[in-house]
KEMI-165856 format. One record per residue (C-alpha): residue number from 1; residue in one letter; x, y, z. Coordinates in nm, 2 decimals. Layout:
N
R	NUM	A	X	Y	Z
...
This chain:
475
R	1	X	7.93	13.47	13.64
R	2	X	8.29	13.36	13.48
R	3	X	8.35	12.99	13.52
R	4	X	8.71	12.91	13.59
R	5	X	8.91	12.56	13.55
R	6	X	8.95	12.45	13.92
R	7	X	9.27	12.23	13.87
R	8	X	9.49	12.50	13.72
R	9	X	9.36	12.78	13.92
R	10	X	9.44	12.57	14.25
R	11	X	9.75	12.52	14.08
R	12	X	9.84	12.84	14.00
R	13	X	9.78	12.93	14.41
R	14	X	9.95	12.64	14.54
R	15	X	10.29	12.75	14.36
R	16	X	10.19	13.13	14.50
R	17	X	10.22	12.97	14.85
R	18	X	10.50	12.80	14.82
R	19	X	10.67	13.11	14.69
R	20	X	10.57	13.31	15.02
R	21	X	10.89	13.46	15.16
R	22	X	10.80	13.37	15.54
R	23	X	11.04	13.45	15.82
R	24	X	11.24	13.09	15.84
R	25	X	11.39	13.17	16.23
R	26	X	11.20	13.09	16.55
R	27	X	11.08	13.36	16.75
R	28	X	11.18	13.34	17.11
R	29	X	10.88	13.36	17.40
R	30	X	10.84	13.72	17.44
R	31	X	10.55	13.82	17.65
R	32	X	10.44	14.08	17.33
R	33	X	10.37	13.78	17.09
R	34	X	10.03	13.61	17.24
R	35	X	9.93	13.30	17.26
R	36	X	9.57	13.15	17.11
R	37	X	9.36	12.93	17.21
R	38	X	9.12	12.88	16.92
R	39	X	8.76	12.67	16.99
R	40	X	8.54	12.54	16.77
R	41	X	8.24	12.33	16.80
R	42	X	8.01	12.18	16.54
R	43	X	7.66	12.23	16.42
R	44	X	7.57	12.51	16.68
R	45	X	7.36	12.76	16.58
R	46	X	7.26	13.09	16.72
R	47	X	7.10	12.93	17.05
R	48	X	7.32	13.08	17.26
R	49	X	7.21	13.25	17.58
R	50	X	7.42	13.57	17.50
R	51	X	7.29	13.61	17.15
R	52	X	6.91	13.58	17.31
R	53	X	6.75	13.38	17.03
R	54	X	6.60	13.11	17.32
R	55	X	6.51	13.20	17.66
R	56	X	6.51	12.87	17.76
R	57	X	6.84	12.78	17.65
R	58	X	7.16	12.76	17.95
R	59	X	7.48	12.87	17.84
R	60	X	7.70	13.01	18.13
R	61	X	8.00	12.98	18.07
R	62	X	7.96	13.09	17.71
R	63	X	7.79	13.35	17.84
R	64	X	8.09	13.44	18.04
R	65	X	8.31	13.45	17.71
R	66	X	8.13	13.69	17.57
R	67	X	8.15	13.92	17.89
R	68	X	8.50	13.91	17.83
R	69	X	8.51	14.04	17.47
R	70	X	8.36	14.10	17.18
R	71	X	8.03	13.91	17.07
R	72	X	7.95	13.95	16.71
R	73	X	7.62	13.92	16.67
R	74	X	7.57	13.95	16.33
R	75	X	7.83	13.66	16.21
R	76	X	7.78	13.38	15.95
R	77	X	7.96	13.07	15.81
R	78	X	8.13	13.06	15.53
R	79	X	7.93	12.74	15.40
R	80	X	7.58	12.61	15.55
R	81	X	7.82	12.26	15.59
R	82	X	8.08	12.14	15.80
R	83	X	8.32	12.06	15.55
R	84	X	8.33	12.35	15.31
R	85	X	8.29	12.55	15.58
R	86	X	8.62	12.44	15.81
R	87	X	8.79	12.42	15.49
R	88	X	8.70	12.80	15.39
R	89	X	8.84	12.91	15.76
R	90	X	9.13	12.70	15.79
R	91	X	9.32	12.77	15.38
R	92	X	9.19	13.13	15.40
R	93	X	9.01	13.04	15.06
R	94	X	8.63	13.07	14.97
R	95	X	8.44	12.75	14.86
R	96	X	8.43	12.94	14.53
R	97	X	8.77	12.99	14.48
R	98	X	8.85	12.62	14.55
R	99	X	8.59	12.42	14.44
R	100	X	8.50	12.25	14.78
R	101	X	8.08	12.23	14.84
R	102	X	8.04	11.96	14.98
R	103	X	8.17	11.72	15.24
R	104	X	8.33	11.42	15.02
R	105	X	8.55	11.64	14.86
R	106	X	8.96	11.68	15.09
R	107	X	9.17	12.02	15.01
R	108	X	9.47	11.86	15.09
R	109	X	9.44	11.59	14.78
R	110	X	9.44	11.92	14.53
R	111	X	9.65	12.15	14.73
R	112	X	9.85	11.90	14.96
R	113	X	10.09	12.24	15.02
R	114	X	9.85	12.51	15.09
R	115	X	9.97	12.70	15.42
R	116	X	9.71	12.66	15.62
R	117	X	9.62	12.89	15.94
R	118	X	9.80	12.61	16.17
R	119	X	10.09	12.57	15.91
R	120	X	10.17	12.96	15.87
R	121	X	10.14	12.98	16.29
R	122	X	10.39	12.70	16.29
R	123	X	10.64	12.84	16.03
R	124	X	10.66	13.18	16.21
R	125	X	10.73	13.06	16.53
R	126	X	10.46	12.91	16.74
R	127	X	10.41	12.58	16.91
R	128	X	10.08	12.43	16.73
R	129	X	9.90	12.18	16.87
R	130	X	9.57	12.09	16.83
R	131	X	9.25	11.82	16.91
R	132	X	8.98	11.68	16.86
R	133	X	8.73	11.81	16.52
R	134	X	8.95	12.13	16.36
R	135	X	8.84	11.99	15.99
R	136	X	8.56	11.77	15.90
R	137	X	8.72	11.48	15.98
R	138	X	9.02	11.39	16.20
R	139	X	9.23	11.15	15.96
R	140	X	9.14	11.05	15.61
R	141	X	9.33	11.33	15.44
R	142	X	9.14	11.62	15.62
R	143	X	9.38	11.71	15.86
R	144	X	9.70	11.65	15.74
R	145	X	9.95	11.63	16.08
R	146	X	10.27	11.85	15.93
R	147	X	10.04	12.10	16.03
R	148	X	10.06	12.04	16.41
R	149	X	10.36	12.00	16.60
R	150	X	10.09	11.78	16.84
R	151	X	9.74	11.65	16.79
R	152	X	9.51	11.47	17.01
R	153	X	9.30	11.25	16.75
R	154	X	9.06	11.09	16.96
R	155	X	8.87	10.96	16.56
R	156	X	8.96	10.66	16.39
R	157	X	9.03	10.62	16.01
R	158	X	8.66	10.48	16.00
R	159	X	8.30	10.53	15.84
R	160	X	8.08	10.78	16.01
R	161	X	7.88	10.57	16.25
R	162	X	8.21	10.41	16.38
R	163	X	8.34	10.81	16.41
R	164	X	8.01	10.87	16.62
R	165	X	8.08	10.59	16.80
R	166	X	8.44	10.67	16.89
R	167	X	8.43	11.06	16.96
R	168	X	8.19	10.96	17.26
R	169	X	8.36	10.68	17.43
R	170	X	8.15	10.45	17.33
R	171	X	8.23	10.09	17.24
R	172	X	8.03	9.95	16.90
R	173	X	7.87	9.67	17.11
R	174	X	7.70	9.92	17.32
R	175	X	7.59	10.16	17.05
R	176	X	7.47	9.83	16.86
R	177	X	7.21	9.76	17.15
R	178	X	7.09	10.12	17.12
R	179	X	6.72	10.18	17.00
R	180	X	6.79	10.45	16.77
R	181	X	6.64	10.57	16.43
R	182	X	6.72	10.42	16.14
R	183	X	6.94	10.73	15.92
R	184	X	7.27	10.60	16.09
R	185	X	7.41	10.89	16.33
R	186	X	7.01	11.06	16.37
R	187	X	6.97	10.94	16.72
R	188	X	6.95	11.13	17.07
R	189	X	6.89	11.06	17.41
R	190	X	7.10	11.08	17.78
R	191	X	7.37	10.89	17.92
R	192	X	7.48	10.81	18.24
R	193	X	7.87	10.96	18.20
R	194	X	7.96	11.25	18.33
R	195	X	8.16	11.53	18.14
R	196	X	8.50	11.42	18.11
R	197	X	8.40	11.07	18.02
R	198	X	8.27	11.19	17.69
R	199	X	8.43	11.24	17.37
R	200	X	8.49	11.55	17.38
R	201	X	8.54	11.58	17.72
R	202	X	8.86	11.34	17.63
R	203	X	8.99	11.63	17.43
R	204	X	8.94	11.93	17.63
R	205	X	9.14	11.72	17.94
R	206	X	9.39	11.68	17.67
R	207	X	9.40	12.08	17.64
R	208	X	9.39	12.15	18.00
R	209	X	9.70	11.95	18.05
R	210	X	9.83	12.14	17.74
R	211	X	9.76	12.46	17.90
R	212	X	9.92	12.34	18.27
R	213	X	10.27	12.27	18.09
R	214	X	10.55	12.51	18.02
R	215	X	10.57	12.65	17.70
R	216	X	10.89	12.85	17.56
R	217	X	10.76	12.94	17.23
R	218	X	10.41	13.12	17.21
R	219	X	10.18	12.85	17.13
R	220	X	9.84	12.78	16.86
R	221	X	9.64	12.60	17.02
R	222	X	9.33	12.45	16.85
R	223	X	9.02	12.24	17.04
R	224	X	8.77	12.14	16.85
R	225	X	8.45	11.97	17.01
R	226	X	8.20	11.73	16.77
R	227	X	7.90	11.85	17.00
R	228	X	7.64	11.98	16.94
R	229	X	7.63	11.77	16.63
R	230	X	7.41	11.44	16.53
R	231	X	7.40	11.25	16.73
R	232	X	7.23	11.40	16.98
R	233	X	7.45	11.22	17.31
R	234	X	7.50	11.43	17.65
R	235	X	7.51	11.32	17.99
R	236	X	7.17	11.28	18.16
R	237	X	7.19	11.63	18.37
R	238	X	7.18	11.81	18.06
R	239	X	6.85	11.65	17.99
R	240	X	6.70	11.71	18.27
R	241	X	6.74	12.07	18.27
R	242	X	6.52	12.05	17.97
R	243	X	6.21	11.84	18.00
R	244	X	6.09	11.72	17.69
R	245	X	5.74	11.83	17.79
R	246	X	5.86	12.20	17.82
R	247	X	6.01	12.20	17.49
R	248	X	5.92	12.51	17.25
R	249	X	5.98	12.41	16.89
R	250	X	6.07	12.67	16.65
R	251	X	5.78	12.87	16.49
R	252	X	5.78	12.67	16.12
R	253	X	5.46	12.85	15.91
R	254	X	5.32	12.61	15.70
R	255	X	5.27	12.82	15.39
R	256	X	5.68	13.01	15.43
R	257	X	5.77	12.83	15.11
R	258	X	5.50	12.97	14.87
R	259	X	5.65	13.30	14.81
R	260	X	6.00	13.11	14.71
R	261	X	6.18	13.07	14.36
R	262	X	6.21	12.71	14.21
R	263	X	6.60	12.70	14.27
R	264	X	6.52	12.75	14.66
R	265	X	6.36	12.39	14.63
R	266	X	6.60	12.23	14.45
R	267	X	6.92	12.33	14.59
R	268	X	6.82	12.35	14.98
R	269	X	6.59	12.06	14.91
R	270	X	6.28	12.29	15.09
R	271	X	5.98	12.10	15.15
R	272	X	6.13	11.78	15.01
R	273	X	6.33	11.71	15.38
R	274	X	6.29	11.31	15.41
R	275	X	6.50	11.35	15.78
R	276	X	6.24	11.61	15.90
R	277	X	5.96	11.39	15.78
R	278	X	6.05	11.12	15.95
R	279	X	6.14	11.31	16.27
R	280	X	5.75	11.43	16.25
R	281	X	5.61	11.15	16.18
R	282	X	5.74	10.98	16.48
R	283	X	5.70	11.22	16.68
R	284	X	6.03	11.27	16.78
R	285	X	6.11	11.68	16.71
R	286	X	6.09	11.76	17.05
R	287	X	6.30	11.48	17.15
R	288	X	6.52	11.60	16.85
R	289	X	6.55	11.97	17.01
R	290	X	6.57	11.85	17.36
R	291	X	6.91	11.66	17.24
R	292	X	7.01	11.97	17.11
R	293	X	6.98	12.19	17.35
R	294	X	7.17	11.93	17.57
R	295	X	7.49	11.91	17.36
R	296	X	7.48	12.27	17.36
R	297	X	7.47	12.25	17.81
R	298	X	7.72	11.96	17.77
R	299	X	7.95	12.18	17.53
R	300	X	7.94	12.52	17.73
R	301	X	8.05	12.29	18.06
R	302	X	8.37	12.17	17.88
R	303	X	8.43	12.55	17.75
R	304	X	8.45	12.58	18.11
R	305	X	8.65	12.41	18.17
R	306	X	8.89	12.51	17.95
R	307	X	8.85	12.88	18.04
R	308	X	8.91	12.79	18.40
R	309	X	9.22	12.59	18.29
R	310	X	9.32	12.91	18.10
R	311	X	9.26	13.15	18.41
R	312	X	9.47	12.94	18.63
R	313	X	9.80	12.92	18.39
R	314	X	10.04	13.18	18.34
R	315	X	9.93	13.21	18.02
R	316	X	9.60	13.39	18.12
R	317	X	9.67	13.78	18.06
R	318	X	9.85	13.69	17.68
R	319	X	9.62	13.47	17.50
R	320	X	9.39	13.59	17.26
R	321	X	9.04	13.33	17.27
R	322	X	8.83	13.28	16.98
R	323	X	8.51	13.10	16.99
R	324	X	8.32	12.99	16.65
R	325	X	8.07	12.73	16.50
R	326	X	8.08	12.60	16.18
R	327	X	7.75	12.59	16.02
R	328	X	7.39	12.66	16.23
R	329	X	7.15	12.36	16.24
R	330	X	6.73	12.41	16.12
R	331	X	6.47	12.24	16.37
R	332	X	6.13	12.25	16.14
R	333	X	6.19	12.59	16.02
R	334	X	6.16	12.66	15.63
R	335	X	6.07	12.30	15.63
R	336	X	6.40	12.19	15.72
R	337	X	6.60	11.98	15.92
R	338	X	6.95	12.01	15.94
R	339	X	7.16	12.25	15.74
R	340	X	7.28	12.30	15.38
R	341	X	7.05	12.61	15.30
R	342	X	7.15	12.97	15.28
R	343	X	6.89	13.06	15.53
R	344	X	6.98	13.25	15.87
R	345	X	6.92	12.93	16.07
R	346	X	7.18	12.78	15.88
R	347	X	7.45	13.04	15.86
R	348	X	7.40	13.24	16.14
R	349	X	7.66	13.13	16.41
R	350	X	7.79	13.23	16.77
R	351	X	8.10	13.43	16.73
R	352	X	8.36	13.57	17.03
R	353	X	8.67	13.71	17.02
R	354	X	8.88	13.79	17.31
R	355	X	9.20	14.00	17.28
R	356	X	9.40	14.12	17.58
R	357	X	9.48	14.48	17.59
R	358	X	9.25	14.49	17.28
R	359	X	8.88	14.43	17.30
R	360	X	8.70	14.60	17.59
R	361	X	8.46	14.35	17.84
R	362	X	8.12	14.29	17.72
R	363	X	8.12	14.45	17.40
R	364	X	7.89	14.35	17.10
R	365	X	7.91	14.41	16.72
R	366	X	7.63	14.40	16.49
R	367	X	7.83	14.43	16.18
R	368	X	7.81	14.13	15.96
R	369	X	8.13	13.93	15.92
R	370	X	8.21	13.64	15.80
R	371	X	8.43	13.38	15.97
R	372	X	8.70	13.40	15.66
R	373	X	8.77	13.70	15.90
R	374	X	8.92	13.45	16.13
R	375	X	9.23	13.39	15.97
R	376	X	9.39	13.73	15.87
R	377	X	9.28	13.87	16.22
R	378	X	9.46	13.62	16.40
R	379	X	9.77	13.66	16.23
R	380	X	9.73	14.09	16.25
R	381	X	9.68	14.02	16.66
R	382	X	9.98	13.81	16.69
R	383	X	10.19	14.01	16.46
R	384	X	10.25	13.81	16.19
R	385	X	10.34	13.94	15.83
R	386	X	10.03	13.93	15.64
R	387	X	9.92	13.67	15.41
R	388	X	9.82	13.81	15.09
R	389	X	9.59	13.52	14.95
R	390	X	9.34	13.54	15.20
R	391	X	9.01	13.60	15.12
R	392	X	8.88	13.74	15.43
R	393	X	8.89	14.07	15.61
R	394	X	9.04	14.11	15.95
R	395	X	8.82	14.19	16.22
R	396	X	9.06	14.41	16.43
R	397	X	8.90	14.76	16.38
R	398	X	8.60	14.60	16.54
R	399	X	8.79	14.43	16.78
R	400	X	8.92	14.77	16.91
R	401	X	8.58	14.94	16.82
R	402	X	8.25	14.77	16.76
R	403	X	8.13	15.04	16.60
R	404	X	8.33	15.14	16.40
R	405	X	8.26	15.20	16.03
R	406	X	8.24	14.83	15.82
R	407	X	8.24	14.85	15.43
R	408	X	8.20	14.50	15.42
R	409	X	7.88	14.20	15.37
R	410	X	7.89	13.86	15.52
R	411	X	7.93	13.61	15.21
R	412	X	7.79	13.21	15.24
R	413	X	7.81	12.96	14.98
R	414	X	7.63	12.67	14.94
R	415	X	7.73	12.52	14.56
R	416	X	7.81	12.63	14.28
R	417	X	7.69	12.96	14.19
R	418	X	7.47	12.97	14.51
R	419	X	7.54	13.23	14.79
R	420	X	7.41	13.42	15.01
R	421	X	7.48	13.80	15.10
R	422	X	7.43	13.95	15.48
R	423	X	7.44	14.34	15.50
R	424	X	7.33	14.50	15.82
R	425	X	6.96	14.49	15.75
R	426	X	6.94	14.28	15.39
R	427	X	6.99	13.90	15.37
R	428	X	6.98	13.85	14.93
R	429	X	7.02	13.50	14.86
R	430	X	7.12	13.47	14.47
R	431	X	7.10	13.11	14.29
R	432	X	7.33	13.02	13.99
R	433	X	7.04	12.98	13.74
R	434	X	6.91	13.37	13.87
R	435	X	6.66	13.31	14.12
R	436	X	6.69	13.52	14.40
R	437	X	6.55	13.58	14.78
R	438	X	6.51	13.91	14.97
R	439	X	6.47	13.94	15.29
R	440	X	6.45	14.27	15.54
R	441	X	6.63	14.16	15.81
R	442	X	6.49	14.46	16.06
R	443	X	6.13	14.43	15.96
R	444	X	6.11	14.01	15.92
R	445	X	6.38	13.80	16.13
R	446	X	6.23	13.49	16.07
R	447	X	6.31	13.57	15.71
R	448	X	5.92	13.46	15.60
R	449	X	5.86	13.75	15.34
R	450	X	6.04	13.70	15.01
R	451	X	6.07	14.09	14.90
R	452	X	6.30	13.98	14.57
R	453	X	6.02	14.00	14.29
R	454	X	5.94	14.36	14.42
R	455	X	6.02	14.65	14.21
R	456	X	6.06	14.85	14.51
R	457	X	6.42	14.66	14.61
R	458	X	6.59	14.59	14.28
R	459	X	6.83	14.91	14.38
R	460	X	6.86	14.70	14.72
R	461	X	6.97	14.38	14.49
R	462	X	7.16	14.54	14.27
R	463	X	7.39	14.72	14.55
R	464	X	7.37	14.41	14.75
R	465	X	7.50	14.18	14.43
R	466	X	7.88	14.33	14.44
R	467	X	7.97	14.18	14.72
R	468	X	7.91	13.79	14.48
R	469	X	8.18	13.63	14.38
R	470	X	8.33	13.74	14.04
R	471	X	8.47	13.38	13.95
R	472	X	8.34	13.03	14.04
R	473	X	8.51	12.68	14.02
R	474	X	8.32	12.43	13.87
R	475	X	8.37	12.06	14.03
């Protein structure tokens, strides 16, 4: 795989953005041009009640989404983490095109004038406003506010814990008296608030009073919610409706990492989880998934809400709703806790696009996309001119038929030279030193048979290996 010098290459694209002839006047409201409301939330993974992975798991108004438009069932992240992934979506770039793996590393430092999806929505004409977790963090450099015309930043420029702390409402004295693990943020457990006295639930009152003003121009508008991510805080209801006692735990074979290549080990640190250890060894797992599956409830209630703030503006029939995840989250499974692995339970996210006069009620798409798809089919949807430099496909001929033919795999990265291809039936997970993992996704959805060293499949690895990245930016 070619190696390429990350500084001049990001170079070389930052002065092809600034170059961009964009449209420089301001589009007037006009009821052709739609409006987006674009929702993220963080760490979910697939247990969704619309996607049917848990039957246990309560999801209504998510649910209700997907009723309204297309559900892609077969979409992954761009990166098993938040950063890399978020960064991915939101420049248009893959994490090997500009260098960003991991979640120290801030686009803006090495390409401070990148137009990115909120910047190119502002300088053709929209109103962009945004709140709560869009990037990986709020302020620190992530999240740059020329992009936004308005931002609810409900983070402080502050370390993790204190971020944890802030996002839910929650003063440090309080959190200090907590009995809690001790790996920082790994804690769960109920609290007596209700909704809107959350974190998050600060932000989405924030975008329901957005979405009860009057707006001239057609507005971007961007809510991002921390939940379901560590730690594990929801109001008490949400708890209840999952007694700990009831819990199912994922099904975790003991012996699914024998038939993996050394590289699996070291770069997804398989078997050698210190966070899942200790979760088992105090017995705390189901208390872990409970959490979960709590902040998942608590998230879908604020989604809600902000569907029902949508319904009841005069914005309702012309704005195009998008619902995505970042990254998926592992409870036990591969012997793993957490994320950063190429594995389905860590790339595999809810996806839902609704499009007025576009996508037909209660459709589903199996195809596998990626979420680079996000940016280049918003900006065919509204109209905008297209932006050459992204790396992602738009998702509008599935919009307007979920069937339709798809020449295209779902790519994830997790470091350099690691990735991860989805085709319709084939996950092929391909290391940088060679190693690779096959897995028939019709036969074996728990991905527990490596199929890689078979002779049988090298015609399946070698037709599933174009769709790698031809370049990669070392760090």
């Amino acid at each position: 795989m070619k190696t390429i010098n990350r500084r001049s290459f990001l170079k070389q694209l930052s002065l092809g953005a600034a170059s961009l002839a964009l449209p420089r006047r301001l589009f007037a409201y006009q009821s052709r041009r739609p409006n987006v409301l674009f929702i993220c939330v963080d760490d979910m993974n697939d247990w969704v009640g619309c996607l049917g992975r848990r039957a246990d798991i309560k999801t209504p108004h998510i649910n209700q989404l997907a009723r309204r438009g297309v559900l892609f069932t077969n979409a992954q992240s761009p990166a098993p983490l938040c950063n890399p992934s978020r960064t991915a979506i939101m420049t248009g770039l893959r994490p090997s095109t500009t260098g960003i793996y991991d979640n120290k590393r801030v686009w803006a430092h090495d390409m401070p004038d990148w137009i990115t999806l909120p910047r190119y929505f502002k300088k053709n004409g929209y109103f962009v406003a945004g709140g709560g977790k869009i990037y990986h963090h709020t302020p620190k450099g992530f999240n740059p506010k020329d992009q936004w015309h308005e931002y609810f930043d409900l983070v402080p420029d502050q370390g993790t814990q204190a971020e944890h702390v802030e996002h839910l409402g929650l003063n440090r004295e309080y959190f200090s008296n907590m009995p809690r693990h001790p790996n920082g943020s790994w804690d769960w457990g109920p609290f007596q608030k209700d909704d809107y006295e959350m974190g998050d639930g600060h932000t989405v009152k924030w975008a329901m009073d957005f979405l009860g003003r009057n707006h001239e121009k057609p507005f971007f508008l961007a809510v991002g919610l921390f939940q379901p991510h560590l730690p594990f805080y929801a109001p008490a209801k949400y708890f209840d409706r999952y007694p700990k006692e009831r819990i199912v735990l994922p099904l975790a074979p003991k012996d699914d990492l024998d038939d993996l290549p050394p590289a699996s080990a070291e770069v997804a640190r398989a078997g050698k989880d210190k966070n899942l250890k200790m979760v088992v060894e105090c017995a705390e797992l189901p208390a872990a998934v409970q959490g979960y599956l709590a902040s998942i409830s608590h998230a879908d209630t604020l989604i809600g809400g902000l569907l029902r703030a949508l319904d009841s503006s005069s914005y309702a029939g012309n704005t195009i709703v998008l619902f995505w995840s970042d990254n998926g989250y592992h409870f036990g499974e591969k012997q793993r806790m957490a994320k950063r692995t190429l594995w389905d339970r860590a790339t595999h996210i809810p996806l839902i696009v609704v499009a007025p006069g576009i996508t037909a009620p209660g459709s589903r798409c199996g195809r596998p996309v990626d979420l680079m798809s996000l940016y280049p089919t918003l900006v065919e949807l509204c109209g905008l001119p297209a932006k050459l430099e992204n790396e992602g496909v738009s998702l509008v001929p599935l919009l307007r038929d979920p069937a339709a033919k798809w020449e295209h795999a779902a790519l994830t990265t997790h470091g350099h030279g690691n990735h991860s291809i989805r085709s319709q039936q084939w996950r092929y997970i391909r290391y940088a030193n060679g190693d690779a993992e096959l897995y028939d996704r019709h036969a074996d959805q728990n991905e527990w048979e490596n199929l890689a060293d078979r002779p049988d499949y090298e015609a399946v690895k070698k037709e599933l290996a174009k769709w790698l990245p031809k370049q990669g930016v070392t760090l």
